[in-house]
C-alpha atoms as one frame of an Amber mdcrd trajectory, in Angstrom:
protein
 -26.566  12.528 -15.435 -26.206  15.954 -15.514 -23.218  18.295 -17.301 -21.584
  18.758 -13.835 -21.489  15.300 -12.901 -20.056  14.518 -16.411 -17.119  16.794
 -15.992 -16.132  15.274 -12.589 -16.087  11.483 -12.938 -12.875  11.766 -15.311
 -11.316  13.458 -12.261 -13.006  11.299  -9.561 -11.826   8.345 -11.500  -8.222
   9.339 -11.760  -8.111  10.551  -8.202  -9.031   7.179  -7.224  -6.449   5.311
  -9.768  -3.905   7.331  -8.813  -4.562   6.762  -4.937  -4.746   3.348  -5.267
  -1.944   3.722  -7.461   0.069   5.582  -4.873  -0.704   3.063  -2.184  -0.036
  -0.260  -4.470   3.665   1.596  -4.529   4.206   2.650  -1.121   2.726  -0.872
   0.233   5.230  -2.647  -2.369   7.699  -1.092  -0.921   7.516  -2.554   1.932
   5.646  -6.256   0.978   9.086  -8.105   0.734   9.854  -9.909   3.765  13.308
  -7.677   3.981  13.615  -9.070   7.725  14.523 -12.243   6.196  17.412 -10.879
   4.516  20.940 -11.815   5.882  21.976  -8.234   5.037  20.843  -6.729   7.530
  22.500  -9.170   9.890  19.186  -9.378  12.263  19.634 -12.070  14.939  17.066
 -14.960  15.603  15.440 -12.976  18.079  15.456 -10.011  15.918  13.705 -12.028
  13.240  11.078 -13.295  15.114  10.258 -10.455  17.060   9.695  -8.731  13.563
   7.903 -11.828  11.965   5.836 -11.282  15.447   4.605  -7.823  14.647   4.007
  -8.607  10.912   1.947 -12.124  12.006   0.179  -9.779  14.412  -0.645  -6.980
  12.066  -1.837  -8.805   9.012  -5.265  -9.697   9.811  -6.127  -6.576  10.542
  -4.475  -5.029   6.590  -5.821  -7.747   5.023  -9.216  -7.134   6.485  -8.872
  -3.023   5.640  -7.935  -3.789   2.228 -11.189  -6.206   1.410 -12.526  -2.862
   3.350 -11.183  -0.450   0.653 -11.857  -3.129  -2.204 -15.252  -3.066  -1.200
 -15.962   0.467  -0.683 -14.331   1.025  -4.094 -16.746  -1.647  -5.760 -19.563
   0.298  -4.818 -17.891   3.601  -5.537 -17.799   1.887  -9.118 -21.098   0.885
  -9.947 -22.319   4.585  -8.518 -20.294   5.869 -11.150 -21.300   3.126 -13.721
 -25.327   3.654 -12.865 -24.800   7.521 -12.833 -26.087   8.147  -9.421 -26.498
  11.073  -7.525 -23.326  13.376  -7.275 -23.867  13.817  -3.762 -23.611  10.074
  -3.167 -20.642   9.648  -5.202 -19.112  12.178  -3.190 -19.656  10.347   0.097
 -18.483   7.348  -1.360 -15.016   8.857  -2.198 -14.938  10.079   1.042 -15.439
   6.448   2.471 -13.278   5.073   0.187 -10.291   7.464   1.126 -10.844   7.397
   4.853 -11.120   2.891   4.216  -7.613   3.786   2.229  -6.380   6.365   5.124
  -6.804   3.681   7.662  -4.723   0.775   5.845  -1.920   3.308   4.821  -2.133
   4.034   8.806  -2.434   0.067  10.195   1.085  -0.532   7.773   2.839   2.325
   8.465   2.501   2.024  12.196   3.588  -1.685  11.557   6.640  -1.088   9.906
   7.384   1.894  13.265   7.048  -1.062  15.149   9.147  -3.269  13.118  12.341
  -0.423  12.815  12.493  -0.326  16.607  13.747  -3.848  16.714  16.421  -2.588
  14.828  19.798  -1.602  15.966  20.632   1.969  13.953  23.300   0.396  11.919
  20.558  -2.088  10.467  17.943   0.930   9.934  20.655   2.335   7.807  21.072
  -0.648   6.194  17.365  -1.389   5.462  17.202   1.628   4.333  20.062   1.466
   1.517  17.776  -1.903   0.792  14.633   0.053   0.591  16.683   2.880  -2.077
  18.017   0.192  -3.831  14.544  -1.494  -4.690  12.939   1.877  -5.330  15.981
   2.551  -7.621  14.859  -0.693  -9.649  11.518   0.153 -10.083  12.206   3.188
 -11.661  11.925   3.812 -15.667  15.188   2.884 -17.615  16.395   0.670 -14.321
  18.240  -2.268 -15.043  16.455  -5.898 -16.023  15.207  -7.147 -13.395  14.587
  -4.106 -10.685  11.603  -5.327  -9.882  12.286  -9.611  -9.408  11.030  -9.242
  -5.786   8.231  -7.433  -5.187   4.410  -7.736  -6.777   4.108  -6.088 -10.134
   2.949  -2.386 -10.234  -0.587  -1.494  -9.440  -1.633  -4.846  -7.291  -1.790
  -5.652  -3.904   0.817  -7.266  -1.696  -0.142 -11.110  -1.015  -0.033 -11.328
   3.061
């Protein structure tokens, strides 16, 4: 492996913890089925239209994140069997673009999902969504965190 290489895997490495990082967070802010919550006061139809979009749109996330988990495998074992630094380069590119492209799928889901709701509800979930954010955060009361996945891991779909 040669000096340059060396230098850069710290930083490849932490660019791709702290992506994954970033998207474990953003994606666990939104894995709680907060449609199912009677305080937003959503009607039946509301629900299901909204359990709809989510039933529709999870085969395709779940099927971009075994994409990412795969292309960040193999990003891996470059890095582990010192390959070329060209090829580990194209492999962060893949792996960002695989990442790009689920970040895209869920946020376009949840756009979907917010124009089912009326705007007092949007205001509502998002008071919800500050609230759990608020919990997560360092020195946040026992217990901020009692219904979403732990830090760092994937939603379950």
């Amino acid at each position: 492996m040669t000096p340059s290489v060396r230098r850069q895997l710290p930083v490849a490495l932490a660019v791709l913890l702290l992506g994954s990082a970033a998207i474990a967070a953003a994606t666990q802010a939104q894995s709680f089925a907060w449609w199912r919550s009677p305080e937003l006061g959503l009607s039946a139809d509301q629900r299901a239209e909204i359990e709809k979009i989510f039933e529709a749109t999870r085969p395709e996330l779940l099927q971009e994140w075994e994409e990412l988990d795969r292309h960040e495998a193999k990003l891996s074992r470059q890095i582990e069997n010192d390959a070329d630094e060209a090829m580990i380069a194209r492999q962060i590119t893949r792996v960002e673009m695989a990442r790009a492209s689920a970040n895209q799928t869920r946020a376009l889901m949840f756009v979907r999902m917010r124009k089912v709701l009326t705007p007092e509800q949007r205001d509502q979930l998002k008071k919800m969504q500050e609230r759990r954010e608020a919990g997560r955060k360092p020195g946040a009361a026992p217990g901020g965190r009692s219904d979403g996945p732990e830090p760092h891991k994937r939603p379950e779909f």
